[in-house]
N, C-alpha and C positions, 0 to 999 in steps of 0.2 A: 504494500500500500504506500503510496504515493504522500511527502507531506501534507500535501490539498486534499489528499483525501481523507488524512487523519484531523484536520483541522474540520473540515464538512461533519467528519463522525463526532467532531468532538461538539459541533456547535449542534446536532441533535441527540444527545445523548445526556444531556445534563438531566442529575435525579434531583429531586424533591430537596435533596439539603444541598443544593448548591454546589456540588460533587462531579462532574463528566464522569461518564460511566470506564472512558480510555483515560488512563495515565497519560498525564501531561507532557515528561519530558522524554525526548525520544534520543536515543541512543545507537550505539553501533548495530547492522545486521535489523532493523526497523524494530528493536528490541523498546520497549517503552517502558517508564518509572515514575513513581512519586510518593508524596505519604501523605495521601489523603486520605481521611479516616484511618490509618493505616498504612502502612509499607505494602503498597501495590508493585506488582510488577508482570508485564504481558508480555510472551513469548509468541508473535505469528507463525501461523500454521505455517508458513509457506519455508519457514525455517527447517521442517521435518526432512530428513530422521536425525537431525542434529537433537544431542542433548546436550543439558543446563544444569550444573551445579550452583546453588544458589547458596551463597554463606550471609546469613544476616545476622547483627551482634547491637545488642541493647548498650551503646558506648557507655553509659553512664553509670553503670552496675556493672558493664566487663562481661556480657551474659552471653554468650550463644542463646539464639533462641530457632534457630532453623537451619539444618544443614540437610539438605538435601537434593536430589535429580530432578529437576524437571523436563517436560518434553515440550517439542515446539506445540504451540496450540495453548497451553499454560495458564493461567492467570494464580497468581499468587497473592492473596490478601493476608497480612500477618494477623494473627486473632486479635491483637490488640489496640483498638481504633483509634483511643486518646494519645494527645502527644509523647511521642519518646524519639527521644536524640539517637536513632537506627542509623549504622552504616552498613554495607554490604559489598559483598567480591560476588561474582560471575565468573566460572569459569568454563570451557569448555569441559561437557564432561568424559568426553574418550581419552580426550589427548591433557588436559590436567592444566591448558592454558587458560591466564586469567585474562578474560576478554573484558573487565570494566571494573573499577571500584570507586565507590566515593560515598562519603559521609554527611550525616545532613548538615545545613550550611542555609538557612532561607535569608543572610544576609544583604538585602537588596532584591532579593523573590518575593513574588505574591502570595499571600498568603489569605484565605478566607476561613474567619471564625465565623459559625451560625450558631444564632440563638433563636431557634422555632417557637418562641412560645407568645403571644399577645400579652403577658400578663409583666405589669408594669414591677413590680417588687425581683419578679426573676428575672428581667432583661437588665434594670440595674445594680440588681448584685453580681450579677457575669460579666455584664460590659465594665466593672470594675476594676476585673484583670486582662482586659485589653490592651490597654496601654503600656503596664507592664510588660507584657506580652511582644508589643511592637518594638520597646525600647529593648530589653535584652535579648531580641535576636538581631533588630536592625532589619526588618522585612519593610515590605510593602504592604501593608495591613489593611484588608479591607474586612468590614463586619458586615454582617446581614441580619437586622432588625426590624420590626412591622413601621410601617409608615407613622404612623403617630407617636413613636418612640423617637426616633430619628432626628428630629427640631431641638430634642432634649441637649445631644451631644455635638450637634454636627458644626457648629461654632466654636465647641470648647476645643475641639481636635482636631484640628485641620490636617494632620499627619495620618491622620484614619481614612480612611475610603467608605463611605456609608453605602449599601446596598440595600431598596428597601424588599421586602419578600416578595412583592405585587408583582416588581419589573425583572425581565428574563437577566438571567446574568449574562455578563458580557467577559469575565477576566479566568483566565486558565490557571488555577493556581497551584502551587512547587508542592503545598502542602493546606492541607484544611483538617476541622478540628470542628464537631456536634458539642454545644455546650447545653444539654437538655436534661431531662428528666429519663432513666432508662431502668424501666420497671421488671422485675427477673432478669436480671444481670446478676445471674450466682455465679458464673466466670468472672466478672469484672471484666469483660471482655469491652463496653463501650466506656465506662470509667473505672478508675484504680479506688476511688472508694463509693460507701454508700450513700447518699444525699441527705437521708435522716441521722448520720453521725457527725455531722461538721455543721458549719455554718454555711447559710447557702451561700455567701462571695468567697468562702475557702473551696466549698465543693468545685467552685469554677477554676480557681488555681491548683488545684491538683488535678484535673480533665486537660490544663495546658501546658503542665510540668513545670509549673512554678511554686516557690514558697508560698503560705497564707500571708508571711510578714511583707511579702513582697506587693502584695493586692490590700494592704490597711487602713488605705485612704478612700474616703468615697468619690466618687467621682464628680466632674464640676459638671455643671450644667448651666443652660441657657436661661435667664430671663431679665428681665427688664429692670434694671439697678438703677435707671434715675428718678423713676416715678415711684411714690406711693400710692396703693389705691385706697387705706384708708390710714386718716392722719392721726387715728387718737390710738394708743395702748389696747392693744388684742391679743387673744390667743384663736390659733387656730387647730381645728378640731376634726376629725374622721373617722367617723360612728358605721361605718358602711364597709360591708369586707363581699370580696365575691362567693363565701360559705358562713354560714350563720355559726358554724363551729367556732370562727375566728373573729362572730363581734362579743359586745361585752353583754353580756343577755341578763344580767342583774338588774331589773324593771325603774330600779329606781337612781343606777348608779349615774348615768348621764347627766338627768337632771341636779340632780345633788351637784354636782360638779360642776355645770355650767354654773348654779345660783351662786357656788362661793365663790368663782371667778368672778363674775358679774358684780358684787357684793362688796370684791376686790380692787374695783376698780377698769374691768376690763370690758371689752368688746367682746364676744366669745363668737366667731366663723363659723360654717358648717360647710366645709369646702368638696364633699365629695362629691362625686359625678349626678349620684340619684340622690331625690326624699325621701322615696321609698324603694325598699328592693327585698326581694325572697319570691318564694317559692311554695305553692302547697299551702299549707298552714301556717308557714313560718313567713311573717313580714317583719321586718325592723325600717321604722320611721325613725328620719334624725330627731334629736333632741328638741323640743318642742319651744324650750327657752332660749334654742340659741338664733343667731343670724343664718337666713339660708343662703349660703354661695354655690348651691349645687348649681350643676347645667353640663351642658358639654363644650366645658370649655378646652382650650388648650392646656396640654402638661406646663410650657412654659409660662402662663399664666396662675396657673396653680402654685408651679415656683414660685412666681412671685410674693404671692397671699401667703407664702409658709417663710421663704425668709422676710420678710417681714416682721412678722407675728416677734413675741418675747418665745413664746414654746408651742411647740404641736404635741398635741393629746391623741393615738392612735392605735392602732390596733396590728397584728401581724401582718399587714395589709402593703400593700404598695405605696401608698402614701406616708406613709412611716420612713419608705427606703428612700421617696424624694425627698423629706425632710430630713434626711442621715446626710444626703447629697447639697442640701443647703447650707449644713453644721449647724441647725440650731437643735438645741438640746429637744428631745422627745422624748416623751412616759407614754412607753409600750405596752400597754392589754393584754395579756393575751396568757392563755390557760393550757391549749390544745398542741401552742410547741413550747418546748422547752428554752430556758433563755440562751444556750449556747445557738441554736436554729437561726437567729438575724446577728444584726450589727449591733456590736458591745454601746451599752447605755446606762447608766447608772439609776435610770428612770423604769428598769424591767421590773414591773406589778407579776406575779401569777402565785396564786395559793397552792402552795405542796399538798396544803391537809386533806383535800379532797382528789376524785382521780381527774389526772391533768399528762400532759403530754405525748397522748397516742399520735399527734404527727412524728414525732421525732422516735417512736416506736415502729424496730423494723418488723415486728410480728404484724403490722398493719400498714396498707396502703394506703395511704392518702388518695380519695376520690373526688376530685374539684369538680364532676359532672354531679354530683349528689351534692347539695345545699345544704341538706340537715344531714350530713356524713358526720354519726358520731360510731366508730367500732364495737365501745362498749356499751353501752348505755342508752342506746335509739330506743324510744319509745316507752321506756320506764321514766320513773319520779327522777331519777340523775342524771337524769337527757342533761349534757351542758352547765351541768355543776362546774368545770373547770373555771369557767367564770361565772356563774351566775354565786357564784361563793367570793369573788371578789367585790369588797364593800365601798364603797365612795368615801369611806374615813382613811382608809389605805391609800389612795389616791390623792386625795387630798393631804396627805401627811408627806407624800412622793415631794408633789408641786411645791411645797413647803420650804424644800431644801433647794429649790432650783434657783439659782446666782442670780438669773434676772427676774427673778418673782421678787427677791427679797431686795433688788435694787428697787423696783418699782414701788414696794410696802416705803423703803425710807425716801426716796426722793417726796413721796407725799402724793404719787399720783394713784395711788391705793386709797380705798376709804378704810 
């Protein structure tokens, strides 16, 4: 096959993650390579009855991990899809000569991270170690994010290539890497740990072969830093999660909280997308006392109403991890993960004494298509005790200790 006609196969054969189904770089003998998802490598038929010795070695632990014959016709995918620093020899295998070796190297190569998922808290905890990413190889870094995600970052990074999912891909890349969710992975064959054991922007740096210390800054994002939209002392607040497992379902804890804000001296927001939202039997309306800023507004716009604010009040939710990405301090909710599960806060609420953290429990999968997903307890009296046992005097004792609540109590603009 002709270069134009591997470029033709390569420009119809792109799968679902951003991936051409041919190895990108082509080699002696029309032999082709790369390490997307994986250390790929395609021997053409047309090479028969020649054989292939293929030696591939995990540089970074020293490992053999594959020595063996193949025949022309071939394809060699290595089991393991997440990033690993793979070198490899080729040799002929009658005659013992080595016809190619080289180690990976994406410095100044393209490189595509894909994050398949719409949901706003796990694109910014992965797009966290992006950058790191770009800088310690020195690649050409392109990501692939949903459209509405994309405005967040695409100012902050001009070194990144943004791709949004809608539109077909255009760029061949040396190596690419799924930063996703992969449910029965008992091989660890698409990531080297389990998602409910780390933190989900560690779980991202370990799928890209990076440290966690390396990925512990949140990432910056885009909005509007000369304007305020509003001019008096607020907090801003997000009562709305996309499973009712992960709002606070204590009937009375919201209000309580909003009044001693309120009480406090403050504006209190309600910045989520909906007023209302659930499913079935289960609805949660935002808090009744606070200001509504729902709508479908822009991310960037949101940024702006959360750095703003003195603090965001939140939930395990997305809007929690763009306030992580603003740096204003946030008091996190949340019962059903564990406080290792998000981004370190001194502000993590969750009651031990009751049952709490079946997300971060590998006996159970987490079901974002089920609303009332609770593993233990669906349908008995302890449906969502995880929070509904957290009290609005705990929270209020949280906010108590936060630097700018207690600057605003002495400057005098607190009542």
């Amino acid at each position: 096959m002709t270069n134009d006609e591997w470029m033709q196969q390569l420009e119809q054969d792109f799968t679902a993650n951003f991936v051409p189904m041919v190895p990108t770089v082509g080699i002696a003998y029309g032999i082709r390579f790369d390490f997307c998802r994986g250390f790929r490598l395609l021997i053409p038929k047309a090479l028969a009855p020649r054989r292939f010795r293929l030696v591939l070695v995990d540089l970074d632990h020293e490992l053999k991990v594959f020595d063996d014959v193949l025949e022309a016709g071939d394809y060699y995918v290595s089991k393991r899809r997440y990033a690993i620093r793979y070198g490899f020899q080729l040799f002929d295998a009658d005659s013992g000569e080595r016809i190619f070796q080289h180690k990976y190297d994406s410095a100044g190569m393209p490189v595509v991270i894909d994050i398949p998922v719409q949901t706003l808290g796990d694109c910014i905890a992965w797009f966290s170690c992006c950058e790191a990413f770009r800088k310690k190889h020195g690649c050409e870094l392109h990501v692939c994010l949903p459209a509405h995600i994309v405005p967040l970052f695409e100012r902050e990074y001009p070194d990144i290539r943004f791709i949004e999912r809608s539109r077909k891909p255009t760029v061949y890349p040396y190596a690419a890497y799924t930063v996703g969710i992969f449910h029965d992975d008992t091989e660890y064959a698409s990531a080297p740990v389990d998602y409910r054991q780390c933190a989900l922007h560690h779980y991202a740096a370990y799928l890209l072969g990076l440290e966690p210390a390396e990925c512990g800054e949140p990432p910056r994002v885009t909005f509007d830093r000369e304007n305020r939209t509003i001019p008096e002392p607020y907090v801003a607040i997000a009562s709305q999660a996309s499973g009712m497992c992960k709002t606070w379902v204590n009937p009375n804890g919201w209000g309580e909280v909003v009044r001693f804000l309120k009480e406090s001296g403050y504006r209190v927001i309600d910045i989520d997308q909906a007023e209302v939202q659930g499913n079935g039997i289960h609805w949660n309306h935002i808090p009744r006392n606070a200001e509504d800023f729902t709508g479908n507004k822009p991310l960037t716009q949101r940024a702006e109403l959360i750095a703003n604010a003195d603090f965001f009040i939140g939930l395990g939710s997305g809007l929690s991890w763009l306030a992580w990405c603003c740096r204003k301090p946030v008091v996190l909710i949340s019962g059903f993960s564990l406080p290792g599960a998000e981004f370190p806060t001194p502000y993590r609420i969750i009651n031990f004494n009751v049952c709490h953290g079946c997300y971060s429990d590998t006996r159970y999968r987490f079901d974002h298509t089920e609303y009332d997903w609770c593993p233990k307890h669906k349908g008995t009296s302890r449906h969502y005790e995880c929070t509904r046992c957290i009290g609005s005097a705990e929270v209020i004792s949280r906010i108590r200790t936060i630097p700018a609540f207690q600057q605003h109590i002495r400057t005098g603009e607190g009542k």
